[in-house]
C-alpha positions, 0 to 999 in steps of 0.5 A: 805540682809534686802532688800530681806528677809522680816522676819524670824519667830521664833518656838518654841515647848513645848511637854507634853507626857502622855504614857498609854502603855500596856504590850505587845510583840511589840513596838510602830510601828514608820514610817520609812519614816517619817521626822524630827519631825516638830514645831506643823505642821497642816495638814490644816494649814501649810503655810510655805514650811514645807508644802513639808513635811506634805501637798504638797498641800500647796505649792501653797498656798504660797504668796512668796519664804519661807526658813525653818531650822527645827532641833528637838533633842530627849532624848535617852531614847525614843524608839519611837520618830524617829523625831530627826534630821535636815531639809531644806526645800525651797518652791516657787510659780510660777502662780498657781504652787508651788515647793518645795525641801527639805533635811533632815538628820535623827539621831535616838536616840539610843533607836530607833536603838536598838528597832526598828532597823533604823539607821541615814540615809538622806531624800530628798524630791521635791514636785509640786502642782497646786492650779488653784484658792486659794480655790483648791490645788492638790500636790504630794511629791517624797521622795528618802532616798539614804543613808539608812544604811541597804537596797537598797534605798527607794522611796516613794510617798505622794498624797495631796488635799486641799479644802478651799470653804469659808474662814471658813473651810480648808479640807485636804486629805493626801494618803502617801506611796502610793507604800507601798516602801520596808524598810530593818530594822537592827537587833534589841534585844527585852528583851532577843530575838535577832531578826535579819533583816529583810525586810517590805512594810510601811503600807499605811496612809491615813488623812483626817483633817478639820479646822475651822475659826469661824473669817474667818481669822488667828485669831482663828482656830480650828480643828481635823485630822484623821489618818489610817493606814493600812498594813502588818508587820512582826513578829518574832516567836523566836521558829521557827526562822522565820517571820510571816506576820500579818495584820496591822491597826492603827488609830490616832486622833489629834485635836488643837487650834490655836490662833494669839494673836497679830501681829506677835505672834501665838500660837498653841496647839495639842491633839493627841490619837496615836494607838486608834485602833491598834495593837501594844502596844496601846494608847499613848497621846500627847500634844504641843504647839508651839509659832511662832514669826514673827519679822519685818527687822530682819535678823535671829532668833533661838527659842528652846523649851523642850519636857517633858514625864509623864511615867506610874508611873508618873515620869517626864522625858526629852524628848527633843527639837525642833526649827525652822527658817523661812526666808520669801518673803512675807509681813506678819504681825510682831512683831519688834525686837532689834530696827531695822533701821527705814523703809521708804516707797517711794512714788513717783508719775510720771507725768501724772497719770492715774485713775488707776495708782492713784487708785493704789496709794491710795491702797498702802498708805492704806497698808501702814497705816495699817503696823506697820513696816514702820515708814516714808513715803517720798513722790516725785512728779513729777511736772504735776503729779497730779491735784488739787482733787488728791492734795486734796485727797492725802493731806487728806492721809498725815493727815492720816499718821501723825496721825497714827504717821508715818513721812511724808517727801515730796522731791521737785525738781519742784512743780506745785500748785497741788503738792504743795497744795498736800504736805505742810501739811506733817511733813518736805517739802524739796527741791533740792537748784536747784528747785523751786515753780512754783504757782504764783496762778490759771489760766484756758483758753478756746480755740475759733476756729471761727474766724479761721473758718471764714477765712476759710469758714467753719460755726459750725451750733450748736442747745444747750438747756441751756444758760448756755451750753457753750460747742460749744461756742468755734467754734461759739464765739471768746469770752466767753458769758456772763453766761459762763464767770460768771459759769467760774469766779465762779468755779475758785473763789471757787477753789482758796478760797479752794486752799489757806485755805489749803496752810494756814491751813497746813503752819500755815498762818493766813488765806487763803487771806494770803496764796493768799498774798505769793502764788501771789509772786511766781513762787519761786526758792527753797532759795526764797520758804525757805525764805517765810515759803513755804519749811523747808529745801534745801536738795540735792538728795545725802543728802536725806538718811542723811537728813532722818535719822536725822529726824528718829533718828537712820539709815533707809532704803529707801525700793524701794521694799516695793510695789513689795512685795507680803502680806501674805494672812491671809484667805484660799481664796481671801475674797470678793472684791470691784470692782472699775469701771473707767470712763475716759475720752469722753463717746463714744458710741462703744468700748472704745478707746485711742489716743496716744500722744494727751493724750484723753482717751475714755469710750465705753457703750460697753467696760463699759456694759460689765463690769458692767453685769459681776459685777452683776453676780459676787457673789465674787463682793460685791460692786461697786465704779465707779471713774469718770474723764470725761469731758461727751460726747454722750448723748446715751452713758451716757445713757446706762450706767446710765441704766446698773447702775440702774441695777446693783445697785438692786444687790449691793451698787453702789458708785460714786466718782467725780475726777478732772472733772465729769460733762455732760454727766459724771454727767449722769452716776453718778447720778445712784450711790446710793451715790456720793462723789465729792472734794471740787476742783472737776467741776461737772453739766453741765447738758444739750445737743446740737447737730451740724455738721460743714458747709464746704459749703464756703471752698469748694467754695473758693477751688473751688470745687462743691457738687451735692446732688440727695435725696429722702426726703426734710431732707435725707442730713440733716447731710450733711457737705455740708450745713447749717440746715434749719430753719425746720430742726433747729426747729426739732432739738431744739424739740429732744434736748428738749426731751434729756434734759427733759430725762436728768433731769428725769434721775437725779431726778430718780437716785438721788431719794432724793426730787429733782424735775425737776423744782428744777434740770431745775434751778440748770441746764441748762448747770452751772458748780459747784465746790463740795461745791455747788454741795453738797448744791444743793443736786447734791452730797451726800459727801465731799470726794474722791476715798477712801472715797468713798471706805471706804462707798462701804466697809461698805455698803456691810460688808466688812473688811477695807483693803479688796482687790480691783478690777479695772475695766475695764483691759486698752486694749493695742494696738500694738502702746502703747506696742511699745511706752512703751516698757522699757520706763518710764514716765518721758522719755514718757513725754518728747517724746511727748513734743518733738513730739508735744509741749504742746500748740499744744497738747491742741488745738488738743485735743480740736478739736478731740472730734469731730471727735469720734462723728457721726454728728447726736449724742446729746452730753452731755458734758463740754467745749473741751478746759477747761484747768486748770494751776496748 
């Protein structure tokens, strides 16, 4: 039950009702099909499923299925309050539909039923409304009395409109009893006439309400409604015994004040000017305030309130009471009650996390933040599940939780480096008995090719610009270089230091050589990890809720759905948003693409043009932050997209955010950003191009196989894999990657607009890689930090709130064979298809090589290393 109903929410009504009436033959004229008296309902504002009632426009409003008991008792003595009674109403919504069903039973005081001749009788409604964006809403309600004691049954129908352009102001127009239903009243006795039965058509209601959020959100709301009525009724000539039809007209004036005080708490207060203009017995005056309490894993609740009367001679009457229950769907912000058991959201990260998948994670820690009502986070990551700048970044996300004062627990079964890097600063680190740690320290490989290559007659014919470029390296050396070994040693150094004082910071150790000292001595089984201080406690998967609730002090509920449920929208419409462009993966020049199983994904300038020029057209879009995990790639693709971002960035703030590897050609692109955020561990520069094709000239010689080339040009098979360049042809080529990697420093220093020159970027260039630290102090980065730091700038930038919703771009194009491989299959189940398929060795050395074959033989590239690999 506490799983599946979020919260209730508690109303209460106080009603002080100030009568001026005139002395006149007629009653007060009470609708006939009216429902129960409702807790302060607001034309504008209803955001529950009572909306069936007042506005069947606000059912597709809805965030998630909502439940509402409303029950009012009316004191006997008031002759024209027909509210009294109890209702149900039950409201979902489906895409850009919502439905809603409701039942009310109808209990008239005895003073209505002798007045106004209604008797009990039962009211059912079903409403449907279309809301195609959050800003529009068209409902209607169908409401059926099959029970009315004195006629035939009534049906009736109510026309709803909402119109909500900004988040400042809601309009509502209302068109009810539109087919003006026939209602049979019962005999009634007016002073000492008897006035028998008798048959009319309800008078048409028509409203028009607006409110104001001077805030833009549900912290302050102020409006007013109008109501007109318009008709026929019947009145009776005692002298002749019969009925004459009159002319029918009445306008009534509301305005309130809404107030949320603090989460969970409402308040809302209701002026109404009932028969302003009318034609029955004049102007009465009301005012209530309702108290909604929202309260948070708390099953059930009652509130009551009672409504008081100020007669014309000023003497205080009971009128009655009203109350409300709400169960909801929907995450809304709420008040705990009663010291419910603790909630503990888990986070469980799978193996081999995509950009958007890690996204998606750092935005739901966010709300967690934010949500008073949960009050620990238990963290289970899988082993390869994260690298060492998403450990960094989620490590600063724990920090975060702890001093919001959340628990923050890991689970470990089997950690790598990241994963434990990632949790040791977390209030308790466990581990199953059966696990293990397997940091033993940090390792990185690079494949080479070219002795293969010989033996087979195949030569990398490559032209680079840079000593330090070391891409292409791995099919023309069997060993590293002298300078690429050093870029190498030295990234891997600063890595380390960084990996370590971390560890050392969060466990306590004296300092990061110390924290080197035990690492060192790994890989640990879990009884070895809790000896060397790396782990608190060896609990079993079956303990874990236990283990929990002794930590927590009182029971708690592992809440597996906490990141399925929808938040309650505390604005009329979607507030503006931060877009979130990922780059991933090589850059190629078409369409973007992915290879299954070898685990490449590709970045197109197509896909990504695209993307960005929808952006700048967006008006909702009030920001950009680009999320690069690339290694580079084709030196025209960096290109176009470092254009397609300068533009952009004339049009709203553009942030760059570097993830695990960023450099080449990704480097290019994010060097457009207005301010670029890079991880401490993050592998960035790398500026500088080369370019070559393979000769396979000597492995058709030795296979035995001729090629005859008939040309018009001395350089018209210049491409051709059947031959080395010539020295003219080299020459050439060395000039064009010249001017490519002039054009690269160029773009940087334009970009980057921050005092670089080319001759200081040509020193830091050339191919060197740098961690974040020293790419900061060469002024290639701006920040220290990742993906929400970077998020968090974006917001500022562009005004707009913390918590503001985000968009990930571009949407992942599935073909036919990643929805067939994926198809009810999780992650874990995935990674091990592949690992059976091709082992991970295999998979590393492929991968290595099929960058080449998404390049055309004449494309400059811009791009790290194929074989970088790191062992975390």
């Amino acid at each position: 039950m506490r799983a599946i109903i979020r919260c209730f929410s508690l109303g209460l009504t106080m009603t002080l009702l100030l009568v001026a009436a005139q002395a006149v033959a007629q009653k007060p004229y009470v609708r006939p099909t009216e429902g129960v008296l409702l807790v302060s309902p607001v034309t504008t504002e209803v955001n529950d499923a009572t909306a069936l009632s007042v506005n069947p426009a606000h059912l597709g409003f809805l965030d998630a299925w909502n439940l509402v008991y409303n029950g009012a008792w009316v004191s006997s003595s008031q002759e024209h309050q027909s509210g009294q009674g109890q209702a149900l109403f039950f409201a979902v919504p489906l895409g850009p539909v919502g439905f809603g069903i409701g039942t009310e039973f109808m209990l008239p005081t005895d003073s209505v039923r002798r007045w106004q001749g209604l008797d009990r009788r039962m009211r059912f409604s079903m409403g449907l409304s279309f809301n195609p964006v959050r800003a529009l809403g068209l409902g209607f309600a169908w409401r059926t009395f099959p029970g009315y004691d004195f006629g035939a049954p009534i049906h009736t129908l109510d026309f709803g409109v909402s119109v909500r352009p900004i988040n400042h102001v809601s309009l509502s127009f209302l068109f009810q009893d539109v087919n003006s239903p026939k209602v049979t009243y019962g005999q009634v006795k007016d002073d000492e006439t008897v006035v028998p039965r008798r048959t009319e058509k309800v008078p048409n209601r028509y409203t028009i309400a607006l409110t104001i959020r001077p805030t833009g959100t549900d912290r302050i709301s102020l409006g007013g409604e109008v109501h007109y009525m318009n008709g026929a009724r019947k009145a009776y000539d005692a002298d002749t015994g019969t009925f004459l039809s009159m002319p029918f007209q009445r306008t009534d004036f509301q305005a309130h004040v809404g107030v949320t005080l603090t989460d969970g708490i409402s308040l809302r207060t209701r002026f109404t000017a009932e028969g302003v203009r009318s034609e029955d017995v004049g102007t009465a005056y009301y005012l209530d305030t309702a108290l909604v309490v929202d309260t948070a894993r708390f099953p059930f609740g009652l509130g009551v309130a009672p409504y008081f009367k100020l007669a014309p001679d000023y003497q205080a009457g009971y009128q009655g009471m009203s109350a409300m229950l709400q169960f909801s769907g929907d995450d809304r912000p709420s008040l705990p009650l009663l010291a419910p058991p603790a909630l503990v959201a888990p986070i469980r990260l799978d193996e081999n996390m995509t950009a958007m998948a890690w996204a998606d994670w750092q935005r739901r820690l966010e709300r967690i933040q934010s949500d008073r009502s949960v009050d620990a986070v238990l963290f289970e990551i899988a082993p390869d599940a994260l690298n060492l700048s998403y450990a960094r970044e989620l490590r600063r996300r724990i920090r975060e939780l702890k001093a919001r004062e959340i628990a923050t627990v890991c689970y470990l079964k089997e950690a790598s480096t990241a994963a434990y890097a990632a949790c040791a600063g977390s209030d308790q680190v466990w581990i199953h008995p059966a696990g293990g740690i397997r940091t033993s320290g940090l390792s990185m490989r690079a494949v080479y090719f070219r002795s293969l290559l010989d033996k087979v007659g195949v030569q990398a014919d490559i032209v680079r610009m840079g000593e330090y470029k070391s891409a292409p390296e791995m099919f023309t050396e069997t060993a590293p270089t002298a300078p690429a070994a050093k870029a190498i040693n030295r990234y891997l150094d600063g890595l380390y230091r960084t990996l370590t004082a971390g560890i050392a910071e969060d466990r306590g150790m004296s300092g990061f050589a110390a924290a080197a000292d035990i690492i060192e001595q790994g890989p640990f089984l879990a009884t070895e990890a809790l000896e060397a201080g790396l782990v608190d406690r060896l609990v079993s998967t079956e303990r874990l809720e236990a283990e929990l609730e002794a930590l927590l002090g009182r029971s708690a509920i592992v809440y597996d759905r906490y990141d399925t449920r929808p938040q309650r929208h505390r604005t009329y419409i979607d507030a503006p948003a931060v877009a979130v462009v990922h780059v991933q993966g090589d850059l190629v020049d078409g369409e973007s693409l992915d290879i299954p199983f070898l685990r490449i994904r590709t970045t197109g300038a197509e896909t990504l043009t695209k993307t960005l020029r929808s952006l700048a057209d967006n008006p909702a879009i009030r920001a950009v932050v680009v999320r690069i995990d690339s290694p580079g790639g084709s030196a025209l693709a960096a290109d176009i997209i470092w254009g397609e971002l300068m533009a952009l960035r004339q049009h709203k703030p553009v942030i760059a955010t570097l993830g695990a590897v960023a450099a080449s050609g990704a480097y290019y692109i994010a060097s457009a950003a207005d301010v670029i955020y890079a991880e401490p561990t993050t592998l960035t520069g790398s500026i500088g191009v080369f370019y070559g094709k393979a000769d396979v000239s000597g492995l058709l010689d030795k296979l035995g196989i001729s090629v005859t080339t008939f040309r018009r040009g001395d350089q018209a098979d210049a491409q051709s894999w059947a031959r080395a360049y010539t020295d003219g042809e080299r020459a050439q080529l060395e000039r064009q990657l010249e001017s490519y990697y002039h054009l690269f420093l160029d773009r940087v220093v334009e970009g980057r607009d921050n005092g670089l020159t080319r001759e200081t970027l040509d020193k830091r260039a050339r191919g060197r890689i740098w961690n974040g630290i020293d790419a900061r102090q060469h002024l290639l980065v701006d920040e220290l930090g990742g993906y929400q730091e970077a998020l968090n700038h974006a917001r500022a930038l562009s005004f707009v709130k913390p918590g503001t919703r985000v968009l990930q771009l571009p949407v992942p194009q599935k073909n036919l064979l990643m929805r067939l491989m994926k198809k009810g299959r999780k992650a874990q189940e995935m990674s091990a298809a592949e690992a059976l398929l091709l082992p991970a060795e295999l998979r590393h050395s492929l991968g290595a090589l099929a960058p080449f074959a998404l390049f055309s033989g004449h494309t400059p590239m811009a791009r790290l290393p194929f074989s970088l690999e790191d062992d975390r």
